[in-house]
N, C-alpha and C positions, 0 to 999 in steps of 0.2 A: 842898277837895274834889279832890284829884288821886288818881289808883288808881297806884300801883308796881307795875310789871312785876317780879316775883318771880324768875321762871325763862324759859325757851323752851326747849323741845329741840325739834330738827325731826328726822326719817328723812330720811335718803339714798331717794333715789324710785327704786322696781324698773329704771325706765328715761327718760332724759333724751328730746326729741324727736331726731327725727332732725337732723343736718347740714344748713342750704341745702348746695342743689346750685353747683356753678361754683369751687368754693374748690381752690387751687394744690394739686399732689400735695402738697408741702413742708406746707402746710395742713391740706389732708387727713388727713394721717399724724398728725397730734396728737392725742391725748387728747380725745376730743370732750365726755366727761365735765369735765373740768378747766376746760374753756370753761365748761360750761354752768354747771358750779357758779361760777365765776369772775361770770357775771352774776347768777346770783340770790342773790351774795352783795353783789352791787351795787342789788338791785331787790326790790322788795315784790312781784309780782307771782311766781305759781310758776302753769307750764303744763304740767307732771306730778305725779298723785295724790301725795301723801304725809300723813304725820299728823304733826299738831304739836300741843304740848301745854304751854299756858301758865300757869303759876301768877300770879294776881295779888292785891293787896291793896288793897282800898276801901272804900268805905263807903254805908251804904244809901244809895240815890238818885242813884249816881255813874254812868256810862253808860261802859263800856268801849268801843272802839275797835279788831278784831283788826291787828297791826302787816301781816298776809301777806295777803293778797286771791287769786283768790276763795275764803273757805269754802264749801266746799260740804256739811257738815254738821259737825253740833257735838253733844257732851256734857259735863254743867258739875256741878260736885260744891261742895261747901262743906265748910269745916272745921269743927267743932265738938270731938267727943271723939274722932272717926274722920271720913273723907271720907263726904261722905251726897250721893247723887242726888240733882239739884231741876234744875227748867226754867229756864230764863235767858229774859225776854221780850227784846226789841228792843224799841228807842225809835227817837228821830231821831236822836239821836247814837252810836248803836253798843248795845251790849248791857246792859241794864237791872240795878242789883245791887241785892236786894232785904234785905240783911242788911250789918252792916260784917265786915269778916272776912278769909278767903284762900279764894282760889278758886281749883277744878284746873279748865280749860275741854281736852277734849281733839277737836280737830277734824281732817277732812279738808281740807285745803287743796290748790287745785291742781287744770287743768283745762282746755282748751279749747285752738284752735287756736293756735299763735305769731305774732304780730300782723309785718308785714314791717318796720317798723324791728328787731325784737328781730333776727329773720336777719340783716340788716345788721349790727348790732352784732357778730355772731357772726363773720360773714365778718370782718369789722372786724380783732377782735381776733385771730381765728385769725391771717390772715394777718399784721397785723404779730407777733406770736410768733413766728410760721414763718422771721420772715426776722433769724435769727441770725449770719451773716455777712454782713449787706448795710448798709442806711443806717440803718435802723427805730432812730429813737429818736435818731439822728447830732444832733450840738449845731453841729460845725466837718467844712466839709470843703470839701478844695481839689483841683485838677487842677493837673498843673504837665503841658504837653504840651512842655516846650522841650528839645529831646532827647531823652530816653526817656520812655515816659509812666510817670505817677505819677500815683497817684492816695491820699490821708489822709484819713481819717473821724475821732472821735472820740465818745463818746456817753459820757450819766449811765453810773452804775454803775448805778443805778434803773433802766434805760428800760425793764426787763421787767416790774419792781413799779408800776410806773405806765404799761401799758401800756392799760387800761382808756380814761384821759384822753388818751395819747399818740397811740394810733388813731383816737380820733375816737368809738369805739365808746359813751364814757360820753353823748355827746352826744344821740344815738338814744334810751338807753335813761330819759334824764332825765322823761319823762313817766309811768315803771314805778317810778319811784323811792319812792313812796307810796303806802299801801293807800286 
């Protein structure tokens, strides 16, 4: 009795939330979008409306689970010889499949305030992104003050692709990680 996720398409959401406040101009100035998608491609949790729309495959009596939290409403179709309406009950485990087959569920997801670690994360990651000529992400680095100063850094070539972990930011959002 396992149900296979078939598909997911999600929307791009009209508009992300706002920025926390306090983040460096160098910060500031990024793509605020880029962030925001950057975490909730990291997180099960979406906190601007959008539709998403899952096809999956299981069999009577199997109880789906949406992967995105919160739905805030839902409409669910079945295959046969063409896609046919039908209601989807809820159980205790997630949503009720009352035939074996494939199923289009198409829902609203997305919704409510941004909890403060999520800003944190944001600020997080913002700023270490922002700081492209400084240490963010440095593996080695030394001061030599004996005569002229000098100062060597050295960092991954990754430290941007892995800047989610590197900031600290995945850390905050480790409890959004699952619907």
């Amino acid at each position: 009795m396992a149900i296979d996720l078939l598909k997911q398409f999600e929307d791009v959401p009209a508009a992300y939330p706002d920025p926390p406040a306090g983040l460096s101009a160098d910060a500031a100035a990024l793509d605020t979008d880029l962030i925001w998608g950057r975490i909730e491609a990291y997180c099960a949790h979406r906190w601007t409306p959008r539709e998403v729309v899952w096809t999956i495959l299981g069999d009577v009596g199997d109880q789906w689970h949406p992967p995105l939290t919160p739905v805030v409403s839902r409409e669910a179709h079945f295959w046969g010889d063409q896609w046919e309406g039908l209601t989807l009950l809820d159980g205790p485990l997630g949503i009720c499949l009352p035939f074996d087959g494939t199923y289009k569920i198409t829902a609203q997801v997305g919704g409510g305030d941004v909890p403060a670690p999520v800003l944190g994360a944001f600020t997080r990651l913002a700023e270490y992104s922002a700081d492209t000529e400084e240490r963010a992400g440095a593996t080695d680095y030394s001061v030599n003050l004996g005569g002229a100063i000098q100062e060597n850094f050295s960092r991954y070539p990754s430290w941007l692709a892995r800047a989610m972990q590197y900031s600290g930011a995945a850390d905050l959002l480790r409890p959004y990680r699952r619907a």
